[in-house]
C-alpha positions in Angstrom: 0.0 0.0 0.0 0.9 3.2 -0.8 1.3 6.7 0.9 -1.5 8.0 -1.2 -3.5 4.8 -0.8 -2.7 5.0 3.2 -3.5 8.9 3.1 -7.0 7.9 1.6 -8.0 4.9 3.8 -7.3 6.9 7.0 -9.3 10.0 5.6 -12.2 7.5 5.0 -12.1 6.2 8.5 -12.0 9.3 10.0 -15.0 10.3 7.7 -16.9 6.9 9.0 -16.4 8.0 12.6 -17.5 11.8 12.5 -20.8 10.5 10.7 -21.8 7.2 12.9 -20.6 8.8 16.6 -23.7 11.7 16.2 -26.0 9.0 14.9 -25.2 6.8 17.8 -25.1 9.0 20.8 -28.6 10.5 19.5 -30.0 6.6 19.4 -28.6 6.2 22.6 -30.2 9.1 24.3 -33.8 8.4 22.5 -33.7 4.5 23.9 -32.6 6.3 27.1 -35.5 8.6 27.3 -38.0 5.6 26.1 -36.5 3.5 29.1 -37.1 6.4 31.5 -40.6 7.3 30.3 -41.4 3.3 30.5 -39.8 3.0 34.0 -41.9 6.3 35.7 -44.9 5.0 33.9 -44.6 1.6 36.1 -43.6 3.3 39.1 -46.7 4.8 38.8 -48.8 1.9 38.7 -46.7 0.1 41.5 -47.5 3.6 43.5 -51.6 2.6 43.3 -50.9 -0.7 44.4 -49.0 0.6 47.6 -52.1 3.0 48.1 -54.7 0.3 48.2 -54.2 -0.7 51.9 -54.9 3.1 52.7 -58.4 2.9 51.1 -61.7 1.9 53.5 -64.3 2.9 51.9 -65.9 2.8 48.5 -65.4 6.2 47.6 -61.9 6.1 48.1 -61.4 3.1 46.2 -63.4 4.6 43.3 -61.0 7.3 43.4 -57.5 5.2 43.7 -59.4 3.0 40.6 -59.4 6.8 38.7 -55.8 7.3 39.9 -55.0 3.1 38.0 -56.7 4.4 35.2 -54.7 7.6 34.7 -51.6 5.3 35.0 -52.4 2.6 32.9 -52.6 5.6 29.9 -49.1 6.0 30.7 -48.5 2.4 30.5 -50.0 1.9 27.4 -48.3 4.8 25.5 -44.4 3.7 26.9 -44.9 0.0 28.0 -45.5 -3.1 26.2 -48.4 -4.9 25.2 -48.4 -7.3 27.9 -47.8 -4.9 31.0 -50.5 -2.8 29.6 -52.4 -6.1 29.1 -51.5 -7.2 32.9 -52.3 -3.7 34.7 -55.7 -3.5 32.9 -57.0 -6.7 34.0 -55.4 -5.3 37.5 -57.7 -2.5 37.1 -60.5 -4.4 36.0 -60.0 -6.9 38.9 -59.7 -4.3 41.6 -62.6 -2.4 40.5 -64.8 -6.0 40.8 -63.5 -6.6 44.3 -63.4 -3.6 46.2 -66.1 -1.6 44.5 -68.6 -4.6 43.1 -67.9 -6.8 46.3 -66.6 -9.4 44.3 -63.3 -11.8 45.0 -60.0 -10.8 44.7 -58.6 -13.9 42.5 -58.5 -11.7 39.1 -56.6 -8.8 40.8 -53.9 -10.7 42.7 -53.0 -13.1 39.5 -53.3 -9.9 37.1 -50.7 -8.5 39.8 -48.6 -10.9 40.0 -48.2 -11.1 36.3 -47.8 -7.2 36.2 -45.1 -6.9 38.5 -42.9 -10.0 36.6 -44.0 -8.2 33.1 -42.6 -5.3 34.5 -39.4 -6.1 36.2 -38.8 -8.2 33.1 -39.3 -5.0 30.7 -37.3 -3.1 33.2 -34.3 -5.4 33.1 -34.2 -6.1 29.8 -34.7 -2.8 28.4 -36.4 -4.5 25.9 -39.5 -2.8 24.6 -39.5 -4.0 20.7 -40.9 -7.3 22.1 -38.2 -9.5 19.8 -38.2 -13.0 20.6 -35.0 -14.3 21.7 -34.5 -16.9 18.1 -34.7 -13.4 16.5 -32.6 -11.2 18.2 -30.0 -14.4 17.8 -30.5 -14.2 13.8 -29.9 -10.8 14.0 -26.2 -11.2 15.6 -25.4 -13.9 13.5 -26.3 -12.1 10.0 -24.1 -9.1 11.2 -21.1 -11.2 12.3 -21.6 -13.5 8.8 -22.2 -10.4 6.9 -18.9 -8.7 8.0 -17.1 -11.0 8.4 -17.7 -12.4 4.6 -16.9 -8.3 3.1 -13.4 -8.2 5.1 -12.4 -11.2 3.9 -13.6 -11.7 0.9 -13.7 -7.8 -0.6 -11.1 -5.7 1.0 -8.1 -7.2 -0.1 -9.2 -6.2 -3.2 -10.1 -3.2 -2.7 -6.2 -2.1 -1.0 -5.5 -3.1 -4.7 -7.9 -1.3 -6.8 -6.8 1.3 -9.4 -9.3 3.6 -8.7 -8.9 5.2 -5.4 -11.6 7.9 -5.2 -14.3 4.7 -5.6 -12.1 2.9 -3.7 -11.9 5.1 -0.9 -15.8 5.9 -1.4 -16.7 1.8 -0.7 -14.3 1.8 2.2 -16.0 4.9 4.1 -19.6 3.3 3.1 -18.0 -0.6 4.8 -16.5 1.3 7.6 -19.6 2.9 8.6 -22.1 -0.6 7.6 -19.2 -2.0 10.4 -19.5 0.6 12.8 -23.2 0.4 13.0 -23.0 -3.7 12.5 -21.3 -3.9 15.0 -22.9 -1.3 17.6 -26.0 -3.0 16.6 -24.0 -6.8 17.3 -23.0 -5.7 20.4 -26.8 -3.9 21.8 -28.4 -7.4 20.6 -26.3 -9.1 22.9 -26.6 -7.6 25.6 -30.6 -7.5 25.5 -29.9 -11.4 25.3 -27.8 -11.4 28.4 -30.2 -9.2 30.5 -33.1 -10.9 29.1 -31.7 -14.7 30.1 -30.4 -13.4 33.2 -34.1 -12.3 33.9 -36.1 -14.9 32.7 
């Protein structure tokens, strides 16, 4: 390889790097804004569940049902499917038991299943609701996909006699990497938290 060829290649990476660090750090902060949203909206419906022993009479459990209702909007807007699903049958189940007189058998299962859907979501961080086969696919694709381009391209590409196009596909390759691999590396860990949790 040449100086020029050198000069090129080094230009490119620092090109790759100056346009995939803003895209990542804004992706970042988003998913971290989407996790906090998700986590206060659960905190509020964990806060009406530790309110209930405070309620005696029928009135004030109307009212705490009215405060569940505002948080299970919340939940429905930033949480998954299933919490949302859980804390509505919660609601519906509370609402039978200490308003109708009914039994309490809907609300504690519909609790219970809130509170693992929720810590689950919570550890996980895991909101797009992709099964676990799929989020595997998804790491081994990337890693095949890269892995096959290095090998099998770039050595031709240090030896191409064009090196504007040349340096052109290696900026495009070294950004596909960058975000293969950020995208390699999130997938796993959402694995990790999401086996560690389940």
């Amino acid at each position: 390889m040449d100086a020029a060829t050198a000069a090129l290649l080094g230009a490119s990476i620092g090109l790759a790097g100056a346009l995939v660090a803003p895209v990542v750090t804004a992706y970042q902060a988003k998913r971290a804004k989407r996790e906090d949203l998700m986590r206060e909206a659960y905190a509020r419906g964990f806060a009406c569940l530790a309110r209930i022993p405070r309620c005696d009479t029928s009135a004030e459990h109307a009212r705490l049902r009215d405060k569940m209702l505002e948080a299970l909007a919340h939940i429905d807007i930033v949480g998954t499917k299933a919490t949302s699903d859980h804390y509505s049958a919660l609601v519906e189940g509370y609402e039978t038991w200490k308003i109708g007189g009914g039994t309490s058998e809907i609300f504690e299962a519909s609790a219970r299943k809130f509170q693992a859907s929720a810590r689950t979501d919570i550890a996980s961080a895991d909101a797009s609701r992709s099964s676990a086969a799929a989020l595997v696919s998804r790491v081994v694709v990337i890693v095949l996909a890269l892995a096959f381009y290095w090998w099998a391209r770039f050595p031709a590409l240090l030896e191409s006699a064009d090196r504007v196009l040349g340096g052109i596909e290696f900026a495009v390759a070294a950004v596909a990497t960058m975000f293969g691999i950020f995208a390699a590396a999130a997938t796993t860990i959402r694995l990790v938290r999401a086996a560690r949790w389940s």
